[in-house]
Biopython code that builds the backbone (N, CA, C, O; Angstrom):
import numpy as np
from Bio.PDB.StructureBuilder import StructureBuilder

atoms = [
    (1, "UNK", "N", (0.839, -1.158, 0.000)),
    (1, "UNK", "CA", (0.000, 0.000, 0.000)),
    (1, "UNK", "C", (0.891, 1.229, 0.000)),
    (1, "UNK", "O", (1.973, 1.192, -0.586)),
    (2, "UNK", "N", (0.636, 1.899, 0.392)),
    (2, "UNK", "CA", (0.992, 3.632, 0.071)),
    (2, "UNK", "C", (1.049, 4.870, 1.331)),
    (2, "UNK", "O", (0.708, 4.787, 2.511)),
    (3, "UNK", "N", (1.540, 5.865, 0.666)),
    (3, "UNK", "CA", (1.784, 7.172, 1.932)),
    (3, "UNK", "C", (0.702, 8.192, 1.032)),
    (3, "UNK", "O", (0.838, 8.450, -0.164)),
    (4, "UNK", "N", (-0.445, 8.718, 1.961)),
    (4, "UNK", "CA", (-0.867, 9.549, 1.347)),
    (4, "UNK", "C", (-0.993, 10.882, 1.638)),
    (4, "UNK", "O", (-1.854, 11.123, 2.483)),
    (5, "UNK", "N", (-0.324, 11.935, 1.140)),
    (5, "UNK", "CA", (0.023, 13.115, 1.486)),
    (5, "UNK", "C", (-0.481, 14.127, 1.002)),
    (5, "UNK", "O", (0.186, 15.160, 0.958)),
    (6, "UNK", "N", (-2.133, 14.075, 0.387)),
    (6, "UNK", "CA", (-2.701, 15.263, -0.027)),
    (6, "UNK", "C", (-3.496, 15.714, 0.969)),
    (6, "UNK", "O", (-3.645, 15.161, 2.059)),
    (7, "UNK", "N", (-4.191, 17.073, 0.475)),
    (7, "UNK", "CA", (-5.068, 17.969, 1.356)),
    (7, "UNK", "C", (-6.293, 17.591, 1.124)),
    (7, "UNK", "O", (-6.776, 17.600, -0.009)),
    (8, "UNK", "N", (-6.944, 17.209, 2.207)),
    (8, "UNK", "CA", (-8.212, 16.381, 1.728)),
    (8, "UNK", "C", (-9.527, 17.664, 2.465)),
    (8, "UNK", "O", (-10.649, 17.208, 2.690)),
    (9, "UNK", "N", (-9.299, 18.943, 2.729)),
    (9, "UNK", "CA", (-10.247, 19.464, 3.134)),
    (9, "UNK", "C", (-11.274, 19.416, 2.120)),
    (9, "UNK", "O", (-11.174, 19.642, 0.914)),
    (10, "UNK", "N", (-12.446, 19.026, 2.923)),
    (10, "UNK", "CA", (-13.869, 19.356, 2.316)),
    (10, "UNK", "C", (-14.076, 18.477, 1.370)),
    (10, "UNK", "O", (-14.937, 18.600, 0.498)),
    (11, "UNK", "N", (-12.986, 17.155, 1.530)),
    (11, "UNK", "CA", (-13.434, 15.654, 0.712)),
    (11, "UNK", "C", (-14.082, 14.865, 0.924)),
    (11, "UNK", "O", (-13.717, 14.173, 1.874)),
    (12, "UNK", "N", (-15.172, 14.522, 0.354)),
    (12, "UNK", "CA", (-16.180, 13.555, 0.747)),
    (12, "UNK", "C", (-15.283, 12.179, 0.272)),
    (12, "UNK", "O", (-14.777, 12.038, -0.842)),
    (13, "UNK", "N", (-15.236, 11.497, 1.057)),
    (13, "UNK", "CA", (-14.705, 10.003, 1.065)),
    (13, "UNK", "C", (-15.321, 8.788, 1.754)),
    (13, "UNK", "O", (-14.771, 7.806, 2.251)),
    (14, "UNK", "N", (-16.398, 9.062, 1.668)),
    (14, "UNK", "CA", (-17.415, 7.564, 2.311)),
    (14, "UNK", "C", (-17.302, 6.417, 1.662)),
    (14, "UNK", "O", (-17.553, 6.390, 0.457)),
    (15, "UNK", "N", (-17.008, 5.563, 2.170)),
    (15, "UNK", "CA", (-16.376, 3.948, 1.902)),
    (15, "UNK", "C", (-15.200, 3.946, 1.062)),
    (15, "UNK", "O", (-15.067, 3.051, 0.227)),
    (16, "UNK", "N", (-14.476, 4.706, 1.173)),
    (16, "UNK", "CA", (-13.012, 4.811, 0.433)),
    (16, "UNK", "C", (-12.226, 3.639, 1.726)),
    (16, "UNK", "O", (-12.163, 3.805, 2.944)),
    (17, "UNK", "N", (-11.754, 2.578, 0.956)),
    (17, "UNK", "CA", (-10.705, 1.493, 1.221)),
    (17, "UNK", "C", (-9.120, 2.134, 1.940)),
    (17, "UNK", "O", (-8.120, 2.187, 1.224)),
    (18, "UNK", "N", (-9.088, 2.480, 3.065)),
    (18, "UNK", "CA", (-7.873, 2.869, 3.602)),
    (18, "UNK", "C", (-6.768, 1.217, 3.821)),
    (18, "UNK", "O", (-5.617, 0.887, 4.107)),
    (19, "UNK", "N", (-7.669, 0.812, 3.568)),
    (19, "UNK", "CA", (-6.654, -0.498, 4.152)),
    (19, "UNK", "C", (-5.016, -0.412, 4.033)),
    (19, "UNK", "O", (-4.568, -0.812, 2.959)),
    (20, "UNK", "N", (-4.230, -0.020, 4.839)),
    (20, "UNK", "CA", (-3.140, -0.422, 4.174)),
    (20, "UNK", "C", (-2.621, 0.969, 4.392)),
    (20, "UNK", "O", (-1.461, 1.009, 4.802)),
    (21, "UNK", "N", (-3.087, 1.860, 4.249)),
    (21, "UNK", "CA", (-2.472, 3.375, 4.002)),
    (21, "UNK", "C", (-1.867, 4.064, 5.356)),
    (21, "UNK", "O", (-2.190, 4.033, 6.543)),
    (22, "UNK", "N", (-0.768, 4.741, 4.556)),
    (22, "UNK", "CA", (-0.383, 5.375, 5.639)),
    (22, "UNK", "C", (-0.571, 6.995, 5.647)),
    (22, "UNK", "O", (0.213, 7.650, 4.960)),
    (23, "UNK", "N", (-1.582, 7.666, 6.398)),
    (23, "UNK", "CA", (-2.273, 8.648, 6.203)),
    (23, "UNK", "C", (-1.630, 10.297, 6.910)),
    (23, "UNK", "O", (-2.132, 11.421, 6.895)),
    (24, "UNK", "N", (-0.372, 9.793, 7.462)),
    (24, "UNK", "CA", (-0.043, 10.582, 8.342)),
    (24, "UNK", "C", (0.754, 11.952, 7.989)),
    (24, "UNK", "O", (1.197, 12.799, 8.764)),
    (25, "UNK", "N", (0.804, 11.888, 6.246)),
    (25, "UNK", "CA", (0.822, 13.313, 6.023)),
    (25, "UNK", "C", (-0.328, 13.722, 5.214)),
    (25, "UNK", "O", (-0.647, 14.599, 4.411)),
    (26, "UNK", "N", (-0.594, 13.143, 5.536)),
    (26, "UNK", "CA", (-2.426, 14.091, 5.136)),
    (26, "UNK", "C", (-2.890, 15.110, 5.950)),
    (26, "UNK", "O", (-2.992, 15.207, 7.173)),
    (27, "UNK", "N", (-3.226, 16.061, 4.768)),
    (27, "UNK", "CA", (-3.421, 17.319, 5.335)),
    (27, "UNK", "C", (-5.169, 17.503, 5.741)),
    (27, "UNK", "O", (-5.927, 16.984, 4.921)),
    (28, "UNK", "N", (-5.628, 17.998, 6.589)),
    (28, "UNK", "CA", (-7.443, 18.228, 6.682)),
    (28, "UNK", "C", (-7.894, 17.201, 6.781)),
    (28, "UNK", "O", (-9.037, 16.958, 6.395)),
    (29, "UNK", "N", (-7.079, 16.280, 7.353)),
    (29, "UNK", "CA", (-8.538, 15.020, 7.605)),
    (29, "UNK", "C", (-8.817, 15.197, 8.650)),
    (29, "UNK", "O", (-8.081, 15.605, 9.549)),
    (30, "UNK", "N", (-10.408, 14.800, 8.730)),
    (30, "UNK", "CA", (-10.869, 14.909, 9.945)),
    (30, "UNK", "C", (-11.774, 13.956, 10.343)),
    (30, "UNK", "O", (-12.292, 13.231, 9.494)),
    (31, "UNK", "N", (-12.032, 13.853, 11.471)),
    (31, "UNK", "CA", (-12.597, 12.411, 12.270)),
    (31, "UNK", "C", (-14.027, 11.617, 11.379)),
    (31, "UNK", "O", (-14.188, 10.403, 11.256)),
    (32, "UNK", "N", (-14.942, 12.721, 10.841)),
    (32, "UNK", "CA", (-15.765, 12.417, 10.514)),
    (32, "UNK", "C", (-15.420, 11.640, 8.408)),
    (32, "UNK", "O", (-15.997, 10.985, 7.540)),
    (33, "UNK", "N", (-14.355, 12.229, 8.618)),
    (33, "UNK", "CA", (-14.136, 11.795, 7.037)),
    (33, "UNK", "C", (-13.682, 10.020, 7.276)),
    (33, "UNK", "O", (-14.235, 9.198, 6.546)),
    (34, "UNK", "N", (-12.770, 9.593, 8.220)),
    (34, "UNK", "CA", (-12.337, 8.750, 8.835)),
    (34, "UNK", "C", (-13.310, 8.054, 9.348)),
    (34, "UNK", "O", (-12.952, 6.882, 9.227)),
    (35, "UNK", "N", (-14.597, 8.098, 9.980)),
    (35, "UNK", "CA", (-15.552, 7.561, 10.409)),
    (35, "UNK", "C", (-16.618, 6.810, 9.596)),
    (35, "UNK", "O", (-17.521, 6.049, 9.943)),
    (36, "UNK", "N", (-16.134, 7.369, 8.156)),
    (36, "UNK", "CA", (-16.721, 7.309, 6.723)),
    (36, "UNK", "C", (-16.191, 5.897, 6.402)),
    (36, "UNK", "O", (-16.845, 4.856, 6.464)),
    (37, "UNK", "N", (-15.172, 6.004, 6.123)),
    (37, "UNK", "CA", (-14.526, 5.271, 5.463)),
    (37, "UNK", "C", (-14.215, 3.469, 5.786)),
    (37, "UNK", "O", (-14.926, 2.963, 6.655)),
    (38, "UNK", "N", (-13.175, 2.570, 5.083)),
    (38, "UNK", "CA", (-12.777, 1.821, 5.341)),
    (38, "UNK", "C", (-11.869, 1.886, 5.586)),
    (38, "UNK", "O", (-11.250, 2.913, 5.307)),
    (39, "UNK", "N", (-11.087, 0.540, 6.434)),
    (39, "UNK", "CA", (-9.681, 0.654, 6.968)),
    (39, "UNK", "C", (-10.137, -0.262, 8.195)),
    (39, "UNK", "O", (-11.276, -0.556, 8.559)),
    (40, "UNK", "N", (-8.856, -0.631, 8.733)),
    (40, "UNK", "CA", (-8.401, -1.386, 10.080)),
    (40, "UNK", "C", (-7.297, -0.525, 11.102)),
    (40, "UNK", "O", (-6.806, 0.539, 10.726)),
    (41, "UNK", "N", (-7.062, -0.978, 12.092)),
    (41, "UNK", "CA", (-6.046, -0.740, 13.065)),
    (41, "UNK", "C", (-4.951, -1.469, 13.138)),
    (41, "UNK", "O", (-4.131, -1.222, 14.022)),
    (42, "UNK", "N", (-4.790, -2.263, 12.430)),
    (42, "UNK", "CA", (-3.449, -3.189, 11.937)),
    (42, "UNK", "C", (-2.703, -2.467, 11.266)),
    (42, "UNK", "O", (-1.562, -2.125, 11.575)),
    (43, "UNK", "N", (-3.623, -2.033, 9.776)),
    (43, "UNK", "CA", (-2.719, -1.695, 8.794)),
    (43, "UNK", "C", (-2.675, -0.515, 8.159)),
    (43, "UNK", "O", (-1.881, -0.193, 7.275)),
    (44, "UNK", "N", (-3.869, 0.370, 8.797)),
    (44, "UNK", "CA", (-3.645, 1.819, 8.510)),
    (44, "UNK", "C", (-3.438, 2.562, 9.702)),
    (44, "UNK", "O", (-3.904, 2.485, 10.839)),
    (45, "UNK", "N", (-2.312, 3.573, 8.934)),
    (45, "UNK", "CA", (-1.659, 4.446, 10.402)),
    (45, "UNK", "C", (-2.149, 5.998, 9.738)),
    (45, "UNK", "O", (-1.922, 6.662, 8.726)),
    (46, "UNK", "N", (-2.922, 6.099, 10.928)),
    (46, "UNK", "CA", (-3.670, 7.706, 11.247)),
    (46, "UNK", "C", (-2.534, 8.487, 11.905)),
    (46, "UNK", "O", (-1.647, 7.887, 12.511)),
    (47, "UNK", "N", (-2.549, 9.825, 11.794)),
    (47, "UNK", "CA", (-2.358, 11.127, 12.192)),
    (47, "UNK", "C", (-2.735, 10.746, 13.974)),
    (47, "UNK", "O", (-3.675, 10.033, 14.326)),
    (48, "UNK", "N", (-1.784, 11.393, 14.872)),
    (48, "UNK", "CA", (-1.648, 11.577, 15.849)),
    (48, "UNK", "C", (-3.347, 11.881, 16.607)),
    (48, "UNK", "O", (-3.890, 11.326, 17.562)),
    (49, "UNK", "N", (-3.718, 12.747, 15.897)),
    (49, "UNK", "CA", (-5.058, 13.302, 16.313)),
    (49, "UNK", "C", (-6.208, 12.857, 15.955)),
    (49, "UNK", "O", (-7.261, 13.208, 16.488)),
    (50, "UNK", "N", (-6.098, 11.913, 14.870)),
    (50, "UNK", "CA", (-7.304, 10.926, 15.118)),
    (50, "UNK", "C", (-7.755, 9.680, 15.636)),
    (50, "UNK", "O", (-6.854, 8.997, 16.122)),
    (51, "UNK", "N", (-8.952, 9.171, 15.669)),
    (51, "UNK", "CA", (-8.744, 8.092, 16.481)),
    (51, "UNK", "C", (-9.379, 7.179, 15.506)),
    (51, "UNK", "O", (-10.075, 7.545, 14.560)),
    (52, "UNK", "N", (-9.074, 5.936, 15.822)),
    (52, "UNK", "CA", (-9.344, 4.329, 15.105)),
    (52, "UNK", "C", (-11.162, 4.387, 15.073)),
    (52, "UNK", "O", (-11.569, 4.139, 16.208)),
    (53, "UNK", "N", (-11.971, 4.567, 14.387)),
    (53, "UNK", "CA", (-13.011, 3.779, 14.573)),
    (53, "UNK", "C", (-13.383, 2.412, 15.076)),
    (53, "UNK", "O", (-12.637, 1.439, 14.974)),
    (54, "UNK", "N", (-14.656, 2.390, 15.659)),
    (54, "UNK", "CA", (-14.602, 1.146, 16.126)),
    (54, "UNK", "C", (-15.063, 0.107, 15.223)),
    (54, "UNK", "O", (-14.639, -1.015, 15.501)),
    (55, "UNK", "N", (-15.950, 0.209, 14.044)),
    (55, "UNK", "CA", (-15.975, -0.781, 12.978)),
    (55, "UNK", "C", (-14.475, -1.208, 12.559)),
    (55, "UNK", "O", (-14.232, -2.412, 12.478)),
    (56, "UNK", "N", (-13.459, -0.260, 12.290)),
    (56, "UNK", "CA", (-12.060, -0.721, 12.018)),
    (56, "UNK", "C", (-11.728, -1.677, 12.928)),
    (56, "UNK", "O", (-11.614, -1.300, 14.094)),
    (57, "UNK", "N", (-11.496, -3.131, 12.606)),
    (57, "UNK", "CA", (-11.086, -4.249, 13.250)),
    (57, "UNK", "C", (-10.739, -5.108, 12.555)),
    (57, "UNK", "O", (-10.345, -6.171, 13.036)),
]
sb = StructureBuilder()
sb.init_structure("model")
sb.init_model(0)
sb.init_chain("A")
sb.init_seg("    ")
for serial, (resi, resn, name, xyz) in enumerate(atoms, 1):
    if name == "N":
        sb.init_residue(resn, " ", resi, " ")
    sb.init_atom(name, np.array(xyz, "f"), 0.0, 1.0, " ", f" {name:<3s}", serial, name[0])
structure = sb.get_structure()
C-alpha cells in the first residue's frame, strides 16, 4: 500500500478502502471523514489526532 500526502479538506470520502495506508501526512482530515470510510487498526496508520473507529477491526 501507500503514503498519502494530499489535502483532503472538504473531501467527501465515504467507503473509500484505507486499508493499508499510511495517512499521516495528510493534510485536513478529519474524524468524521475517517468515520466514513474503510480501513483497520493493523494496517492503517492515522495522524496523531485521530482516532481508530470502532468498525475498524
Amino acid at each position: 500500500m501507500g503514503s498519502i500526502k494530499a489535502n483532503l479538506k472538504n473531501t467527501l470520502i465515504p467507503y473509500a478502502n484505507l486499508k493499508g495506508e499510511d495517512l499521516t501526512g495528510t493534510k485536513n482530515l478529519e474524524q468524521r471523514q475517517i468515520d466514513q470510510a474503510k480501513g483497520d487498526n493493523r494496517t492503517t496508520i492515522l495522524p496523531d489526532y485521530l482516532q481508530y473507529p470502532e468498525h475498524w477491526q
